[in-house]
C-alpha positions in Angstrom: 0.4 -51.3 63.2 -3.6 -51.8 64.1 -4.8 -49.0 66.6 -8.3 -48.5 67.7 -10.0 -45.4 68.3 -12.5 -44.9 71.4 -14.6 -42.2 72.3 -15.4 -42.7 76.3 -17.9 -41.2 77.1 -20.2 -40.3 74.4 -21.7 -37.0 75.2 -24.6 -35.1 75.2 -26.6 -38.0 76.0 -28.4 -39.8 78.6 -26.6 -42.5 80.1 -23.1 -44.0 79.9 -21.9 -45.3 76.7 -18.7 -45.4 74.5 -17.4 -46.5 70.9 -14.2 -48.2 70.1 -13.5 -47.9 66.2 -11.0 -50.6 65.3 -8.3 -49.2 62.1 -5.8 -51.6 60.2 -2.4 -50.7 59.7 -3.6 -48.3 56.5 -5.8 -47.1 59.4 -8.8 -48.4 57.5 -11.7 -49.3 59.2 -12.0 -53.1 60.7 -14.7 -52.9 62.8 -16.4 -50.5 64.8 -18.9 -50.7 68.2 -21.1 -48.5 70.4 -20.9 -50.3 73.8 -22.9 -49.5 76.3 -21.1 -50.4 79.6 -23.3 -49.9 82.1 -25.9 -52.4 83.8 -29.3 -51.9 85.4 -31.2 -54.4 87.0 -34.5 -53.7 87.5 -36.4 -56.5 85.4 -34.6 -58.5 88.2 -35.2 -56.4 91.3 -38.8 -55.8 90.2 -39.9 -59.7 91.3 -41.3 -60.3 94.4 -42.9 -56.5 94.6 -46.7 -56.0 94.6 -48.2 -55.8 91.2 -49.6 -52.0 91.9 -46.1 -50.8 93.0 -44.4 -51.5 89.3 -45.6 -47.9 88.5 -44.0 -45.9 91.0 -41.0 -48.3 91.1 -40.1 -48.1 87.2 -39.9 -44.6 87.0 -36.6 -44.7 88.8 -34.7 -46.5 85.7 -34.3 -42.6 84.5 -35.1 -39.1 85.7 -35.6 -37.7 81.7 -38.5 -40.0 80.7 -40.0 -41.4 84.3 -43.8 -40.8 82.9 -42.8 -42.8 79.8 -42.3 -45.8 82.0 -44.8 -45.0 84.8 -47.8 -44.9 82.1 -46.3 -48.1 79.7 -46.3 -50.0 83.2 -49.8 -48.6 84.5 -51.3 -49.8 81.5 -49.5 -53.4 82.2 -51.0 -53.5 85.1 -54.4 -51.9 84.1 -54.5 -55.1 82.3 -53.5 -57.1 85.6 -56.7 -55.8 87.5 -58.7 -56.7 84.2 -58.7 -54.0 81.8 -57.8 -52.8 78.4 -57.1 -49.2 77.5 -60.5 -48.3 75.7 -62.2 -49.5 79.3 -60.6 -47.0 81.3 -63.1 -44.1 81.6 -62.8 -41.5 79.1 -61.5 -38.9 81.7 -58.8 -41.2 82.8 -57.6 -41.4 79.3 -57.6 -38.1 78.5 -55.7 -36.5 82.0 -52.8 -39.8 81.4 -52.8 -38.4 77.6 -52.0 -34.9 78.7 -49.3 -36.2 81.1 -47.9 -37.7 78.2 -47.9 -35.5 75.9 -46.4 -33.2 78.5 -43.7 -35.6 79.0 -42.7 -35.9 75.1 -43.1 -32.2 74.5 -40.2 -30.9 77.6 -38.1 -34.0 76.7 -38.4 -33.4 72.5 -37.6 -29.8 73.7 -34.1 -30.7 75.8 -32.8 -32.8 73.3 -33.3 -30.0 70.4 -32.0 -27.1 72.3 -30.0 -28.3 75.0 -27.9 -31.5 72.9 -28.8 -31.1 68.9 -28.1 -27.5 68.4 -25.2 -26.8 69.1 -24.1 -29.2 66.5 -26.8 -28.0 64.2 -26.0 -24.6 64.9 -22.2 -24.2 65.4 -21.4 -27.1 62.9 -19.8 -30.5 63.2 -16.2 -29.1 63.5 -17.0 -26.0 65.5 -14.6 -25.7 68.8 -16.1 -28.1 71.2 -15.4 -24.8 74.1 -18.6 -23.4 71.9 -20.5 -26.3 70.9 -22.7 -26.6 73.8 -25.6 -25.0 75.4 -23.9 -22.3 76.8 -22.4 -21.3 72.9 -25.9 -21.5 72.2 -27.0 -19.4 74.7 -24.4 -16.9 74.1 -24.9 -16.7 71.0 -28.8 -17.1 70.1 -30.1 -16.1 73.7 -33.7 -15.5 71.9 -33.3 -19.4 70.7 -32.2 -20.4 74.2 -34.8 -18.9 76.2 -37.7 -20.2 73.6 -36.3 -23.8 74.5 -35.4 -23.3 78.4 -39.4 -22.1 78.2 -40.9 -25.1 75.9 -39.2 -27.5 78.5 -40.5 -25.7 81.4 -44.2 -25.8 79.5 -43.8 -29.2 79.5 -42.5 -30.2 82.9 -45.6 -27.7 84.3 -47.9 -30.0 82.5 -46.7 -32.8 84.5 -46.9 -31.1 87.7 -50.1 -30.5 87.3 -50.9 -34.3 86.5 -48.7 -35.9 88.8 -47.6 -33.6 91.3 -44.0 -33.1 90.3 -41.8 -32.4 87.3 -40.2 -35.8 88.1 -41.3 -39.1 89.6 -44.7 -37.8 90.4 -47.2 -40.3 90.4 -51.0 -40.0 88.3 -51.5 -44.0 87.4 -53.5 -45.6 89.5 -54.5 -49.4 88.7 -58.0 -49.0 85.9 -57.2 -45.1 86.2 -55.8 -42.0 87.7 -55.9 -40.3 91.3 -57.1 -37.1 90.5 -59.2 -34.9 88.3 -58.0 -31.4 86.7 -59.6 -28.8 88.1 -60.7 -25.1 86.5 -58.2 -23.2 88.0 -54.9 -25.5 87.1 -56.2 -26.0 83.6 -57.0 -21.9 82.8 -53.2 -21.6 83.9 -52.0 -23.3 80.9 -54.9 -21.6 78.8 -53.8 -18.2 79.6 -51.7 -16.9 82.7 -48.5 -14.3 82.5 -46.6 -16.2 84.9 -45.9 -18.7 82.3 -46.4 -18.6 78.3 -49.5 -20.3 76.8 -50.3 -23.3 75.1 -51.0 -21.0 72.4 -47.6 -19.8 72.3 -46.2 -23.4 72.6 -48.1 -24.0 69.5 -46.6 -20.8 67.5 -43.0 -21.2 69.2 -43.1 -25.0 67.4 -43.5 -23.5 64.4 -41.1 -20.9 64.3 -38.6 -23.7 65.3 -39.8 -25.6 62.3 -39.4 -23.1 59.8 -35.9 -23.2 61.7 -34.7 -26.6 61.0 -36.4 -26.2 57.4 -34.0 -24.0 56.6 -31.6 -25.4 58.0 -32.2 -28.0 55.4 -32.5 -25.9 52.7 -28.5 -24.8 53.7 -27.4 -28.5 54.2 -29.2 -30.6 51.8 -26.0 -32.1 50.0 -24.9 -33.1 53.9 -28.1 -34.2 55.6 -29.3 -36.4 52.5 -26.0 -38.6 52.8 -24.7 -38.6 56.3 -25.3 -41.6 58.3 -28.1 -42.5 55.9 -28.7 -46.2 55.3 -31.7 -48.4 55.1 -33.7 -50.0 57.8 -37.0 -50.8 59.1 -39.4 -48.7 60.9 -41.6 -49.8 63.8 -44.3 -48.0 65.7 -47.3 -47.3 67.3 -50.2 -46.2 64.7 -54.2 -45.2 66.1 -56.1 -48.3 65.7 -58.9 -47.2 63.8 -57.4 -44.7 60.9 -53.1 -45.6 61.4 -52.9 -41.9 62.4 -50.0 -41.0 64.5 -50.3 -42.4 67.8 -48.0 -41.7 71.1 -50.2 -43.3 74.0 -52.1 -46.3 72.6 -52.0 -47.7 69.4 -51.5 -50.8 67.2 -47.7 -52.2 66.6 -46.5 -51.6 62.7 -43.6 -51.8 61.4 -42.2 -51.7 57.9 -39.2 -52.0 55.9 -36.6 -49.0 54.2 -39.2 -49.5 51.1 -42.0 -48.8 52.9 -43.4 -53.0 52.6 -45.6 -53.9 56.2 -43.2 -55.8 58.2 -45.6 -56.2 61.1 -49.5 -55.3 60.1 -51.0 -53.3 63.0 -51.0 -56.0 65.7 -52.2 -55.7 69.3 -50.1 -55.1 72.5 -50.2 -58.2 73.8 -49.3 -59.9 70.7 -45.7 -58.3 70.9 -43.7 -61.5 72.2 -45.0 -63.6 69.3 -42.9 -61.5 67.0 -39.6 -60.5 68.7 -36.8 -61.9 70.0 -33.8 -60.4 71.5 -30.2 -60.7 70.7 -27.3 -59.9 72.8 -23.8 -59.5 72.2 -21.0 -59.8 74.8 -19.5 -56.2 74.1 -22.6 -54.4 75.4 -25.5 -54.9 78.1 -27.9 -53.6 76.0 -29.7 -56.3 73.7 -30.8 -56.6 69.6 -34.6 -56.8 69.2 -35.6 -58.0 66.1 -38.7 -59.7 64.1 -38.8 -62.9 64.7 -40.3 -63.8 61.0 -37.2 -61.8 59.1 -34.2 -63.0 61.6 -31.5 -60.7 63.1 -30.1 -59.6 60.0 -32.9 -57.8 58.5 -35.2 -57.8 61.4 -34.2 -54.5 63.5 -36.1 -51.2 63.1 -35.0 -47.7 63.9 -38.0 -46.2 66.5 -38.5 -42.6 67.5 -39.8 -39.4 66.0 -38.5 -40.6 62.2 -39.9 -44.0 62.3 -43.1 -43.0 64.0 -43.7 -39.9 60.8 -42.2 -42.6 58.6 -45.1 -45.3 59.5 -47.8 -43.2 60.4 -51.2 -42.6 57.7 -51.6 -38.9 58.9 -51.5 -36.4 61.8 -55.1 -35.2 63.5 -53.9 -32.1 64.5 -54.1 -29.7 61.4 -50.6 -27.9 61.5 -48.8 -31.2 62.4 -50.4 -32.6 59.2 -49.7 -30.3 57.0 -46.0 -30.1 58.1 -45.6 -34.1 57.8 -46.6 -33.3 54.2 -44.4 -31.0 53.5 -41.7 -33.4 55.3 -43.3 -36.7 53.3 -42.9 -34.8 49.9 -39.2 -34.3 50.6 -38.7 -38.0 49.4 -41.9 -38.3 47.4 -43.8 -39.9 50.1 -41.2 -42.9 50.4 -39.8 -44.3 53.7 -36.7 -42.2 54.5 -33.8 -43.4 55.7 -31.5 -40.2 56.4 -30.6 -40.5 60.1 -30.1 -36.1 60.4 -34.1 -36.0 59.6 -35.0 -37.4 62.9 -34.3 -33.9 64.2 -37.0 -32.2 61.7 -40.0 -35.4 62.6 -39.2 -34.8 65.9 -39.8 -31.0 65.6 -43.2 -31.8 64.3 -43.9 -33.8 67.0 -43.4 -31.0 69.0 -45.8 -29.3 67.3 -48.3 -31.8 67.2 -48.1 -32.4 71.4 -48.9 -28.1 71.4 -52.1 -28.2 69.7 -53.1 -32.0 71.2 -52.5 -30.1 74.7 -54.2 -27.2 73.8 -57.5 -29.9 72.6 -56.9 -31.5 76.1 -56.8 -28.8 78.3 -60.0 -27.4 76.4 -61.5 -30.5 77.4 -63.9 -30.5 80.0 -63.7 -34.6 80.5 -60.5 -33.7 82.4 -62.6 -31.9 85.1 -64.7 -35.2 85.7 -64.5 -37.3 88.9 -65.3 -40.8 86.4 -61.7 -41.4 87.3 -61.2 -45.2 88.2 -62.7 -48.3 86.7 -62.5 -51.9 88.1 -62.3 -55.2 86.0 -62.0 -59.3 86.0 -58.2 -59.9 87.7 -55.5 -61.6 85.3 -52.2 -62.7 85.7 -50.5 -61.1 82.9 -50.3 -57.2 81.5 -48.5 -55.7 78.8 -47.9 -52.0 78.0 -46.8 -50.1 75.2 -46.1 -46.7 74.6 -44.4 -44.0 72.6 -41.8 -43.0 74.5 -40.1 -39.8 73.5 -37.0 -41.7 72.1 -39.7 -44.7 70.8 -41.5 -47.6 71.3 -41.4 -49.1 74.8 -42.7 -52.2 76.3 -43.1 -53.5 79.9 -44.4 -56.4 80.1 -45.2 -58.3 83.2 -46.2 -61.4 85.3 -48.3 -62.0 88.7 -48.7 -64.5 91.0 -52.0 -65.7 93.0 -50.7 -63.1 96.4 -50.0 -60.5 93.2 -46.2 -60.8 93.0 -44.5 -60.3 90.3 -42.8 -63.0 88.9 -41.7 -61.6 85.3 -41.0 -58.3 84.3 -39.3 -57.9 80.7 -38.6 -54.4 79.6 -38.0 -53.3 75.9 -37.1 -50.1 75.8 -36.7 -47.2 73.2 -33.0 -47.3 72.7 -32.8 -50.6 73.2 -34.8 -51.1 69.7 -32.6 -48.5 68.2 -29.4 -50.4 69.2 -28.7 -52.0 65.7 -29.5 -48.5 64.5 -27.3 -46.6 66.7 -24.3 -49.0 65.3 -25.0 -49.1 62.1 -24.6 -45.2 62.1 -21.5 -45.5 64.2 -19.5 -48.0 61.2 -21.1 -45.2 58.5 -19.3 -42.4 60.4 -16.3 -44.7 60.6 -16.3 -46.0 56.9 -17.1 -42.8 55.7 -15.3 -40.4 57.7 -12.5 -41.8 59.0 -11.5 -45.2 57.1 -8.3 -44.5 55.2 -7.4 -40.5 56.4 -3.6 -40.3 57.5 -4.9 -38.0 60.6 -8.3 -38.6 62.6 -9.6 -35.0 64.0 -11.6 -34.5 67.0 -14.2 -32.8 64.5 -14.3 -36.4 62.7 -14.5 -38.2 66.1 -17.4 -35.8 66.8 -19.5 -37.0 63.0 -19.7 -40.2 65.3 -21.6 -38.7 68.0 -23.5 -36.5 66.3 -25.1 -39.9 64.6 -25.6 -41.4 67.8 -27.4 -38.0 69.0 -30.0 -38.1 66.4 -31.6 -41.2 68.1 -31.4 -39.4 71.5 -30.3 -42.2 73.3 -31.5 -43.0 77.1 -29.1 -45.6 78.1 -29.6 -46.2 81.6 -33.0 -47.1 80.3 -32.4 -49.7 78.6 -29.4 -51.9 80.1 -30.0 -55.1 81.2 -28.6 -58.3 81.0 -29.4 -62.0 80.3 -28.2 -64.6 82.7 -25.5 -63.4 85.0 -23.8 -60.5 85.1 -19.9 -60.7 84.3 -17.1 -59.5 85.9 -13.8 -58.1 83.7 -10.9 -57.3 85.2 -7.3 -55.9 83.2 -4.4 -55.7 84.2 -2.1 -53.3 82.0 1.4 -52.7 82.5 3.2 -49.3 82.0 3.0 -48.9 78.1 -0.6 -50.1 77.6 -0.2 -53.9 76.8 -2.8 -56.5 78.8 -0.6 -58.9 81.1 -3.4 -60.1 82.9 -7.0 -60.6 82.4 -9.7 -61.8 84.9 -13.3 -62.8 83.7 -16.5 -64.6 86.1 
C-alpha cells in the first residue's frame, strides 16, 4: 500500500512551510514536495499607496530581514524621484551600506548559531530534546554567547542607522534622514559596553577555523549530501565582479561555471525571467527566460554569491574564499552543506567592511539627500541575507502605485530547496523498511542550508484558492471543496 510521509512544519526556519514525500508500496520514493502553505499579499495591498510609503510599508513582509526589503525598495523608488544608485551622494551610500551590512552580519549570525548548529554540532540523528539552541547553549556556552553577541553587533548597527533593531526607517527618497555622528560611530570603534568591530572581525574567524574543521571531520558526508548541479545567480561590483551585497550587476552561471546571464543592469531583470507556479505551493519558480524552466533556476545566497563572485576587497574575506575556492579547484560547487562555510565568510567580510565604514568620516557628512528628473518606474535589487531580491514597481501621474512585483530570496531558491528535498528522499529514505525521525530530519537539514524566509516570499498569481477536506474517522477524503 502507497503511504506518504509529511513533515508539518518544517523547523528552524522562517515562515510556515511543510514537505509531503510520496512512497510506493516497496516504500520507494514517487515523488516528493516542499509546499509552502501560506499566502501574503502585499504586491496586491501595496497599490493605491504613495510611491515614498513602499519603504516603510515592505518591511512588514518579515521581522528577520525588514532592511533587506526597506533598502531594495528605497532604491526602487530612488529611481522613481529620478535617480540611480551612483547619484545618491557618497555619504548616503555609505550610512545605507553600513545598515546593510549590519543587517546581513546579525541575520548570517542567527541562522549559524541559533538554527545550523545544532545540527552541525549535535549531528543529524542527535535527540531532537538536545538539538537546539538551548543543547547548544548547554553544551558550548563560549560558542553561544559569541553568537547571541555577533547578533546583537549587528542589530546595534541598525539602531544606530535606523533607529531600531527592527522596522526602523533610514531610506529616504535620493537618500537617508540622518548623518552618523562621532559619538555613535566611536561606540562601535571601541566601548566596554559592547564588543568591537574589531572583535567581530577576530570572532568570524575563529568561527571559520570552526566550520573548517568541521569539514575536515565530515568531508566523506558534506561532499555528497544534497549535492546536485544548478545555476548560480548574483549580484557582482560593476567595475571589477568583486563580491557585491548592496549594488551590483546581475550574473549568473551554470553548475560548470559557463555565464548564464553576463553582468546586466537592474532594470534589465524582467527581460530575462519569468516565473512559474505550481498549484501545490504559493511560492513561484523563477527561471531564465533564454534556458526555460528546466534548466533555468539558480540556487542564490552566500554559496552562489562566493560561487559567482571574481574576488573579495576585504583582505581576510579573500584570502578565506581562496582557501574555500581551492576546495574544488576553483570550479562552481554544487554541495548544498557548503553554504554554511560561504556564509561564514560573509560574515567575515561584513566585520572588516563595517570596521572600513565606521572609519569613514563620509558617514559624518550632512550631503545626505539628492533630488532628480521624476519617472514612473523603479527597480531594486539587493543581496539579501538569504540572496537576491527584487522589488520592482510602478507609479501613476498622483504617485500611486499601480505595480509592485516582488522576487524574493527564497523564492529564487524554490527549485533549489526541492530539488534537495527529492535528494534527501531518494537517497535517504527510498527503499528502507523503517523511516527514522533522524532520516526525516536529513530533509530539513537540506532545506536549512538555504535559510529559508517564507513569509517573504509567498504570493500568488490570480486569485487566491480556497481548499476545504472533509475526512472521515480513519483518514480517507469523503468530501472535498475547492473555489
Amino acid at each position: 500500500m502507497s503511504q506518504k510521509l509529511v513533515i508539518d512544519p518544517v523547523t528552524r526556519v522562517e515562515g510556515h512551510g511543510k514537505v509531503t514525500i510520496h512512497l510506493d508500496e516497496n516504500n520507494k520514493v514517487k515523488d516528493a514536495f516542499f509546499h509552502i502553505v501560506e499566502f501574503r499579499g502585499f504586491e496586491r495591498f501595496i497599490q493605491g499607496h504613495p510611491y515614498w510609503e513602499a519603504p516603510v510599508l515592505v518591511q512588514r513582509l518579515c521581522g528577520i530581514c525588514p532592511v533587506s526589503h526597506h533598502l531594495a525598495a528605497a532604491k526602487a523608488i530612488d529611481q522613481i524621484v529620478g535617480l540611480d544608485p551612483e547619484d545618491l551622494s557618497l555619504p548616503a551610500q555609505k550610512i545605507r551600506k553600513l545598515l546593510h551590512l549590519g543587517q546581513v552580519f546579525q541575520s548570517h549570525a542567527l541562522h549559524f548559531f541559533y538554527l545550523a548548529s545544532p545540527d552541525l554540532l549535535f549531528g543529524f540523528d542527535a535527540d531532537p530534546l538536545k538539538r537546539n539552541v538551548v543543547g547548544v547553549a548547554m553544551e558550548y556556552p563560549a560558542l553561544a554567547k559569541k553568537g547571541i553577541l555577533m547578533r546583537k553587533f549587528g542589530q546595534e548597527i541598525i539602531k544606530l542607522v535606523a533607529g531600531k533593531r527592527i522596522h526602523g526607517i533610514s531610506a529616504t527618497p535620493g537618500g537617508v534622514h540622518k548623518k552618523i555622528t562621532v559619538k555613535e560611530r566611536n561606540y562601535f570603534l571601541d566601548n566596554k559596553e559592547l564588543p568591537s568591530v574589531d572583535t567581530m572581525i577576530n570572532w568570524s574567524v575563529e568561527i571559520l577555523e570552526l566550520i573548517k574543521e568541521y569539514h575536515q571531520k565530515n568531508k566523506e558526508l558534506l561532499d555528497s549530501f544534497a549535492a546536485y548541479p544548478s545555476g548560480h545567480l548574483g549580484l557582482v561590483n560593476k567595475e571589477n565582479g568583486f563580491l557585491e551585497l548592496y549594488d551590483g550587476y546581475l550574473r549568473a552561471t551554470d553548475a560548470e561555471g559557463k555565464i548564464t546571464l553576463n553582468d546586466i543592469r537592474n532594470e534589465e531583470y524582467d527581460q530575462f525571467f519569468y516565473e512559474g507556479v505550481e498549484k501545490w505551493s504559493y511560492l513561484k519558480f523563477p527561471y531564465l527566460k533564454h534556458l526555460g524552466r528546466e534548466k533555468g533556476w539558480n540556487r542564490v545566497g552566500p554559496l552562489a554569491r562566493i560561487n559567482i563572485c571574481e574576488g573579495i576587497e576585504t583582505p581576510l574575506a579573500e584570502r578565506e574564499r581562496l582557501e574555500f575556492k581551492a576546495i574544488t579547484a576553483g570550479k562552481i560547487n554544487n554541495m548544498t552543506m557548503y553554504t554554511h562555510w560561504a556564509r561564514l565568510i560573509e560574515i567575515l567580510y561584513c566585520a572588516e567592511m563595517m570596521k572600513n565604514l565606521l572609519e569613514d568620516d563620509n558617514i559624518l557628512s550632512n550631503d545626505l539627500v539628492r533630488k532628480g528628473e521624476r519617472r514612473s518606474e523603479g527597480v531594486g535589487i539587493i543581496e539579501a541575507p538569504r540572496g537576491t531580491l527584487i522589488h520592482h514597481y510602478e507609479v501613476d501621474e498622483k504617485d500611486r502605485i499601480t505595480r509592485c512585483n516582488l522576487i524574493v530570496s527564497t523564492t529564487h531558491n524554490n527549485e533549489p530547496m526541492n530539488q534537495a528535498v527529492r535528494w534527501v528522499a531518494n537517497n535517504e529514505i527510498s527503499g528502507k523498511p523503517k523511516v527514522t525521525e533522524a532520516m526525516m530530519n536529513q530533509v530539513e537539514v537540506a532545506i536549512r542550508a538555504y535559510d529559508p524566509c517564507l513569509s517573504c516570499a509567498t504570493h500568488a498569481l490570480g486569485q487566491m484558492p480556497l481548499e476545504v477536506l472533509l475526512y472521515d474517522n480513519e483518514g480517507n477524503i469523503i468530501d472535498e471543496k475547492r473555489t
